[in-house]
C-alpha positions as CSV (number, residue, x, y, z in Angstrom):
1,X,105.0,164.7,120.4
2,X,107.6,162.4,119.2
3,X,109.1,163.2,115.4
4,X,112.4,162.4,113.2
5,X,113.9,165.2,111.1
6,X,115.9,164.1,108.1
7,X,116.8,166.2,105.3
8,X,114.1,168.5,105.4
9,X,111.6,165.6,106.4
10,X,109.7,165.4,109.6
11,X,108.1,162.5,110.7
12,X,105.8,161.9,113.4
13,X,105.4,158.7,115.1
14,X,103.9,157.1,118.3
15,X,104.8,153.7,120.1
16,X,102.6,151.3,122.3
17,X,103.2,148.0,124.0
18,X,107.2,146.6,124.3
19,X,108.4,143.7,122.8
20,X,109.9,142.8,119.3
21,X,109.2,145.7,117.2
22,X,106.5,146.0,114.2
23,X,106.4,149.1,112.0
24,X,102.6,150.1,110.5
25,X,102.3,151.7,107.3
26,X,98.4,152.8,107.6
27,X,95.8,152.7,104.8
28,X,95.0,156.2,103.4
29,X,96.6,156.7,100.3
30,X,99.0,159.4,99.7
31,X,97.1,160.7,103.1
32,X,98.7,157.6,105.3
33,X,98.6,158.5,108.8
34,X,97.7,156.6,112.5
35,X,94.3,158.0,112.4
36,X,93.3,155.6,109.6
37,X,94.0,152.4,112.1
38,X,91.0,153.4,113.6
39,X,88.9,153.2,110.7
40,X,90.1,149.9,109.4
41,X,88.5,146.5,110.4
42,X,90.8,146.2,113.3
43,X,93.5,148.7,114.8
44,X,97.0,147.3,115.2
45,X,98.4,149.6,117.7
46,X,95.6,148.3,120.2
47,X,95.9,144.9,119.3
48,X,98.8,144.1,118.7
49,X,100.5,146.0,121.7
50,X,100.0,143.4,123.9
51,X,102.7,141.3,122.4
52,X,105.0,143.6,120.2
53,X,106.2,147.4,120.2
54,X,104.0,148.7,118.2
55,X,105.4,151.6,116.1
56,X,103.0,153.7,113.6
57,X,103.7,156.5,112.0
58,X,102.3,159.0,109.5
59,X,103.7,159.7,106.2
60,X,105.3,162.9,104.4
61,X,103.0,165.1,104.2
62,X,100.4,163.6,105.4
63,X,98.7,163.7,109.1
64,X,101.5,165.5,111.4
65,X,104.5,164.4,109.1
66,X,106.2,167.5,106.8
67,X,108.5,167.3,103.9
68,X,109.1,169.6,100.9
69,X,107.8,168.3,97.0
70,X,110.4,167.1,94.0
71,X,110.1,166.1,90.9
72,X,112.1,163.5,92.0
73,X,109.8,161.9,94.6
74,X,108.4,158.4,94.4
75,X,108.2,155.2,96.0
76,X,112.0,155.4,97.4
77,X,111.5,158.6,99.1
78,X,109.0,156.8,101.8
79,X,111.4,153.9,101.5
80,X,114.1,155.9,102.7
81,X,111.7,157.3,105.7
82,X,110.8,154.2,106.7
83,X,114.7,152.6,107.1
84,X,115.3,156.0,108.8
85,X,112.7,155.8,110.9
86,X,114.1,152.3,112.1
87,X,117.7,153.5,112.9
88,X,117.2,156.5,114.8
89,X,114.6,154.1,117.1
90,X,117.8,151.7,116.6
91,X,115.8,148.9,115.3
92,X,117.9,146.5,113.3
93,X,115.5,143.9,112.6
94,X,111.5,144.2,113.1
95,X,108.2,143.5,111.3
96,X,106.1,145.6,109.0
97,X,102.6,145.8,108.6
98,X,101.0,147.7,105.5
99,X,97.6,148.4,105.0
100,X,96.2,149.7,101.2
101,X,98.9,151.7,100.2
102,X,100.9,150.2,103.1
103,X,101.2,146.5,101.4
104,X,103.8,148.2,98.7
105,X,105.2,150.1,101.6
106,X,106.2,147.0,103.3
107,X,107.0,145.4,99.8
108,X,109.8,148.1,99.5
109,X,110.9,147.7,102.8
110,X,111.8,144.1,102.3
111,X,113.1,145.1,98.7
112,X,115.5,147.8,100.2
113,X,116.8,145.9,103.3
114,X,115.4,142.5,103.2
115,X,117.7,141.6,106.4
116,X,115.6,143.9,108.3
117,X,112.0,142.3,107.8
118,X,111.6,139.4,110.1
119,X,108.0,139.0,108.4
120,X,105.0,141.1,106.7
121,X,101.6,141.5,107.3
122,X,99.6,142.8,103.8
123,X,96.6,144.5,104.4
124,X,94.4,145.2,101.2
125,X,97.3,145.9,99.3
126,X,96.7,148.3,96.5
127,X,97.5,147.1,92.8
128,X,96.4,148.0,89.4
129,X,93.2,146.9,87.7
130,X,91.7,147.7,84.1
131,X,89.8,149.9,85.7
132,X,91.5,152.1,88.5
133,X,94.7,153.8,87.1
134,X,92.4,156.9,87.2
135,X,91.4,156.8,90.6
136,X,94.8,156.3,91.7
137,X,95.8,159.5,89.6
138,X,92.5,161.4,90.5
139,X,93.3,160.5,94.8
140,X,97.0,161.7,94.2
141,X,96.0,165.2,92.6
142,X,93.3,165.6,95.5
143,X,96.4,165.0,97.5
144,X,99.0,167.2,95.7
145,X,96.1,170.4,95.3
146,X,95.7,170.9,99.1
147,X,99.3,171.2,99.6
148,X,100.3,173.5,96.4
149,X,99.5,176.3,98.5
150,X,102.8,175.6,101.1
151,X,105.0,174.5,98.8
152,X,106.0,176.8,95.7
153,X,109.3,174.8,95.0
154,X,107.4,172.5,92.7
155,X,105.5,173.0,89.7
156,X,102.5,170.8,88.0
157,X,105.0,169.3,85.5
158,X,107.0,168.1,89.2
159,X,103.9,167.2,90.4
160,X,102.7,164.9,87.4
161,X,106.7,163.7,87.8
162,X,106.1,162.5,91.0
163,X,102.7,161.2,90.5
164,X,104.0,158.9,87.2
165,X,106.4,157.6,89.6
166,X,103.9,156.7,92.0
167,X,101.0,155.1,89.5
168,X,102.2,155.1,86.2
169,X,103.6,151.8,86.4
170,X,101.6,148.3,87.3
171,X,101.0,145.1,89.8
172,X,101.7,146.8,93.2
173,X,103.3,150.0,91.9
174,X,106.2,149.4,94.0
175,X,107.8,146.2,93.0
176,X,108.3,144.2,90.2
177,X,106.7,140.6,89.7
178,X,110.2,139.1,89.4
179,X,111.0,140.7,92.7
180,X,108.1,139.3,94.7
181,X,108.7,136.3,93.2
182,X,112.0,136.2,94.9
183,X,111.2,137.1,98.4
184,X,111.9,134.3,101.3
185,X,110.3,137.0,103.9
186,X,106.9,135.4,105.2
187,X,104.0,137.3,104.2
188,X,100.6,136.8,105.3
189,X,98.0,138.7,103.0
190,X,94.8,139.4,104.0
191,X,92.6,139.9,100.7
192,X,91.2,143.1,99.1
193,X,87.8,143.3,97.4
194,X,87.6,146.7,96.0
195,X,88.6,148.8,93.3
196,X,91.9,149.9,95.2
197,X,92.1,147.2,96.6
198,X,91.9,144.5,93.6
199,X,91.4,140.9,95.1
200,X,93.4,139.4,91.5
201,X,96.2,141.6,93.4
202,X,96.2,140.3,96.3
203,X,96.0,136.7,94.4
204,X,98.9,137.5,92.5
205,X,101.1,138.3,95.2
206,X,100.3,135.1,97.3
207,X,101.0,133.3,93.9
208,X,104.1,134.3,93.5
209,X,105.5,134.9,96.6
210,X,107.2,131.6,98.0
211,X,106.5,132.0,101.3
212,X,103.4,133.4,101.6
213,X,99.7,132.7,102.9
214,X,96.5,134.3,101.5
215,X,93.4,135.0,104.2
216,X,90.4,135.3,102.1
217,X,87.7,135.9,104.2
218,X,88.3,137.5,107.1
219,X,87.1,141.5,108.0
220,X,83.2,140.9,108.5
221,X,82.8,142.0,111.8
222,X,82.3,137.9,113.2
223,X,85.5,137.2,111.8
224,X,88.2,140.3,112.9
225,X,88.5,138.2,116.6
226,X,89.4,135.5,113.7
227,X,91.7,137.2,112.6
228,X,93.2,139.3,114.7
229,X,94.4,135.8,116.8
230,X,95.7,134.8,113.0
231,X,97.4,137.9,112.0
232,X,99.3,137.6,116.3
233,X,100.2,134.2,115.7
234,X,101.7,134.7,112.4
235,X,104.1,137.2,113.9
236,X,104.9,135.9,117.0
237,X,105.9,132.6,115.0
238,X,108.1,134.8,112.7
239,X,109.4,136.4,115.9
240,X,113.3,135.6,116.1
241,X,114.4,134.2,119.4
């Protein structure tokens, strides 16, 4: 069972196929782990790993990955796993893939180290809407409740903390507007249509973003072979030689 300790943090990862590298951030929520690949429209780590290596991994404290609570916790924490992640595999440059809460995964990942991100793949990225700061808040305590029993080092007042960080700000949570307007990676978004998934979010980003292209249709079941050949070519012409 392959895993990474690091400070206290152990995460759990598997690989398939060989070739340039792609990290996945799965859907999920705070509850982000492989398993949810298999539940989405298509799964990346079987189509995909004909082409690339195909690294996915599950986050803190969710799936097989462990790591204690703070206060302190927030977006940069999984930043910091993820760039981890990519040294001790010694991976200096790769793509990203992010589905829900994995589009402002990959978002911070090109914010962080944007030398590192050949180009990024946004899956129903997550974003706010008039509506949906309290299902965002209501998913997270779900999350934080079933693991308050292993970990007494942090109280509710850490745990709303952390939670504020995560969802009490807008757009993707993430990133700022200003930053996404000043990324040169290439993204290539394919559109949400729910309440987590706002589609004016996934507009937004394609807006703003100067090198990005927006997929608008494309998870019906007649359309994944669609765009499943889109989403290859993309990365294999962002691919550095």
């Amino acid at each position: 069972m392959p895993t990474f300790e690091r400070n206290g943090v152990s995460l759990y990862y598997e690989e398939y196929g060989s070739g340039f590298p792609i990290l996945l951030f799965a859907p999920g929520g705070m509850r982000s782990s492989i398993e949810f690949w298999s539940k989405s429209p298509f799964d990346p780590t079987k189509e995909l790993a004909g082409d690339f290596r195909v690294i996915a991994m599950d986050q803190r404290n969710a799936g097989q990955s462990r790591a204690p609570l703070a206060a302190s916790d927030g977006w940069h924490s999984y930043t910091g796993d993820h760039l981890a992640l990519l040294d001790h595999l010694k991976i200096d440059r790769c793509h990203v893939m992010g589905g829900c809460i994995g589009g402002s995964y990959s978002l911070g990942a090109i914010q962080a180290a944007p030398n590192r991100i050949s180009a990024a793949v946004l899956q129903n990225p997550i974003g706010l809407s008039p509506k949906n700061r309290e299902m965002f808040y209501a998913m997270f305590d779900g999350w934080a409740d079933a693991l308050k029993p292993k970990h007494p080092e942090i109280d509710a007042a850490g745990v709303r903390a952390f939670r504020d960080r995560m969802y009490g700000t807008d757009f993707v949570f993430n990133v700022s507007r200003d930053f996404v307007r000043s990324v040169k990676t290439p993204l290539l978004i394919l559109m949400g249509s729910d309440d987590y998934h706002p589609t004016p979010t996934s507009e937004e980003i394609a807006s703003l973003a100067p090198n990005a292209t927006l997929v608008r249709e494309w998870k019906t079941p007649e359309l994944i072979p669609q765009t499943v050949k889109r989403v290859r070519e993309f990365l294999k012409s962002h691919t550095p030689r």
